[in-house]
C-alpha positions in Angstrom: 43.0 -12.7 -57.1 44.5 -9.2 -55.8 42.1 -9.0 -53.6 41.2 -12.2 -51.4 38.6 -12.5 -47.9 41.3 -13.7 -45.1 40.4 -12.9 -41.2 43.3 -11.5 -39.6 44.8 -13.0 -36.3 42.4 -13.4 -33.6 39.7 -12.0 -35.4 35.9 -13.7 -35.1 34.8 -16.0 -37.7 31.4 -17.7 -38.2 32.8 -20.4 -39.8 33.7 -22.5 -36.7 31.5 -23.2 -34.3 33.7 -21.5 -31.5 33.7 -18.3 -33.6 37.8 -18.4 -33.7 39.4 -17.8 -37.2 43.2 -19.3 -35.5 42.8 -23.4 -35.0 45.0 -24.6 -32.6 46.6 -28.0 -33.1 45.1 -31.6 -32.7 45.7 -33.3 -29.1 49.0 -35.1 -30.0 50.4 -32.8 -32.6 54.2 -32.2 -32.5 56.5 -29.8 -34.4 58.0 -31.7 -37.8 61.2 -31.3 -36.6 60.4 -32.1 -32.6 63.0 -34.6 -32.7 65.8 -32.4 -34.0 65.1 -30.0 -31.1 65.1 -32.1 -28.7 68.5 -33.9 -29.8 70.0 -30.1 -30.4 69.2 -29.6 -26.3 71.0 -32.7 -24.9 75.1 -31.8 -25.0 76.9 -34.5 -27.4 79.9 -35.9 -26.3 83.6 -33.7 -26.4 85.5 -36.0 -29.1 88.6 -34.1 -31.0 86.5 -33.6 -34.1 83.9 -31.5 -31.6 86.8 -29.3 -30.7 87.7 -29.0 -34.0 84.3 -27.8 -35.6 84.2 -25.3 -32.3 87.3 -23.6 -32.9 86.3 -23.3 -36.5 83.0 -22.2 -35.9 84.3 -20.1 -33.0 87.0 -18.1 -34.6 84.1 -17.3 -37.6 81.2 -16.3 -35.5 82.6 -15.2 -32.2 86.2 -14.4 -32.4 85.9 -10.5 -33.8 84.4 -10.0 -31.0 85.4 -12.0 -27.9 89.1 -12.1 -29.9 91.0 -15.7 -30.3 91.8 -16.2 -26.5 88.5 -15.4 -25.5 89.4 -12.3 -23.3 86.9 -10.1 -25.1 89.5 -7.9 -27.7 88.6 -9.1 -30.8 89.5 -7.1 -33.7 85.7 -5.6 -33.1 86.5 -4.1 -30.1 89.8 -2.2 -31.8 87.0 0.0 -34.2 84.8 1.2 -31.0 82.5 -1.4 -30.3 82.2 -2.4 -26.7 84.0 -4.7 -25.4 82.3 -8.2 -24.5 82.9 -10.3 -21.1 85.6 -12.3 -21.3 85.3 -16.3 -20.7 88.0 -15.8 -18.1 86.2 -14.4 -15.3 85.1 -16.4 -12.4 81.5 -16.1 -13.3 81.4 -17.1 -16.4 84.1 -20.1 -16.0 81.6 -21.4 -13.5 78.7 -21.0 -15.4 76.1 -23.7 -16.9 77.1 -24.8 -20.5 73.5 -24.3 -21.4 73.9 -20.6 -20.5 76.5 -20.1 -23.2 73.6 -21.6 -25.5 71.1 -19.3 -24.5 73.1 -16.5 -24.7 74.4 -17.7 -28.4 70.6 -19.0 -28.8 68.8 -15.7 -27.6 72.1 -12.4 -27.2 72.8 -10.6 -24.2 73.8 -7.2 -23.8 74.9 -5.4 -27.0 75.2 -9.0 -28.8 72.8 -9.5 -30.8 70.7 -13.5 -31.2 73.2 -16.3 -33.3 70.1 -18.3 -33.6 69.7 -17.6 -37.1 73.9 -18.0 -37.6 74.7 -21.1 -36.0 73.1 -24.2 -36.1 71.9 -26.0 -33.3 74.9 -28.8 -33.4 77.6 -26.0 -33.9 76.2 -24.1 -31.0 77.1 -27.0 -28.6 81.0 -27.4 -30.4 81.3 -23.8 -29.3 80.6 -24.0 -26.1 83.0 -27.4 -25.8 85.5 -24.8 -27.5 84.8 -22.1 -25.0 85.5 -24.4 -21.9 88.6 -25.6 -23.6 89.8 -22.2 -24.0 89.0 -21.5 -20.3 90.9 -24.7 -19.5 93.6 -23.8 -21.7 94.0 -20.3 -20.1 94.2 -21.3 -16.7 96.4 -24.5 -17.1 99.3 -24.9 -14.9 102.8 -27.3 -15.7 101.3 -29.2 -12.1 97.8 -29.8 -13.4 99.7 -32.2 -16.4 103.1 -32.9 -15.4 103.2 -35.4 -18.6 104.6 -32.1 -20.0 106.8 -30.8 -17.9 109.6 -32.5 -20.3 108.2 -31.5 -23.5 108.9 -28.0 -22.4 112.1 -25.8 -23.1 
């Protein structure tokens, strides 16, 4: 039982009549979960409860880094490690939601992949979280003057 024949990847087999040992899948054949990926790609709507799971999610997996305000001094930052981009700056304000996926998705830089850290449906709450934050930072009395008389 130690010691069992197996063909390694690629390698030639006489047991098919194309002389492959790999099979690739039947005409047709989707992933078990095809329809979980495919829902995970398409951005859900921005509802309160969304902003709430991405500022919870946010300030676990992201915030000792990119800090609370999103201007990249997270508590991280203080011990040495470089500092990230901050949301703030023209480019990334103006980038494509789905970029802040890919980079949560895949890394960039010195950050390393979240794939494995956030699920698909918390990955889209942070990014709603991340544009509110943008929003938030660059919001002016004018742009809502329902709250010009709420303030001291």
């Amino acid at each position: 039982m130690i010691v069992q024949k197996r063909y390694d990847t690629d390698e030639p087999s006489s047991l098919w009549r194309d002389g492959a040992s790999s099979r690739t899948a039947p005409e047709g054949a989707v992933p078990v979960d095809a329809a979980a990926q495919d829902a995970a790609r398409q951005p859900p709507p921005v509802t309160p409860a969304l902003l709430a799971r991405g500022r919870e999610r946010y300030e676990i997996a992201c915030a000792p880094c990119h800090g609370l305000s999103g201007y990249g001094d997270g508590v991280i930052v203080s011990r040495g490690f470089p500092a990230p981009l901050s949301y703030h700056e023209p480019r990334l304000r103006s980038a494509d939601a789905s970029h802040f996926i890919d980079v949560i998705e895949h890394g960039y830089g010195v950050m390393y992949p979240y794939a494995a850290r956030v699920a698909p449906k918390d990955r889209w709450a942070i990014v709603a979280y991340i544009r509110a934050l943008q929003l938030s930072q660059a919001a002016r009395v004018a742009d809502a003057p329902q709250l010009r008389e709420r303030l001291p």
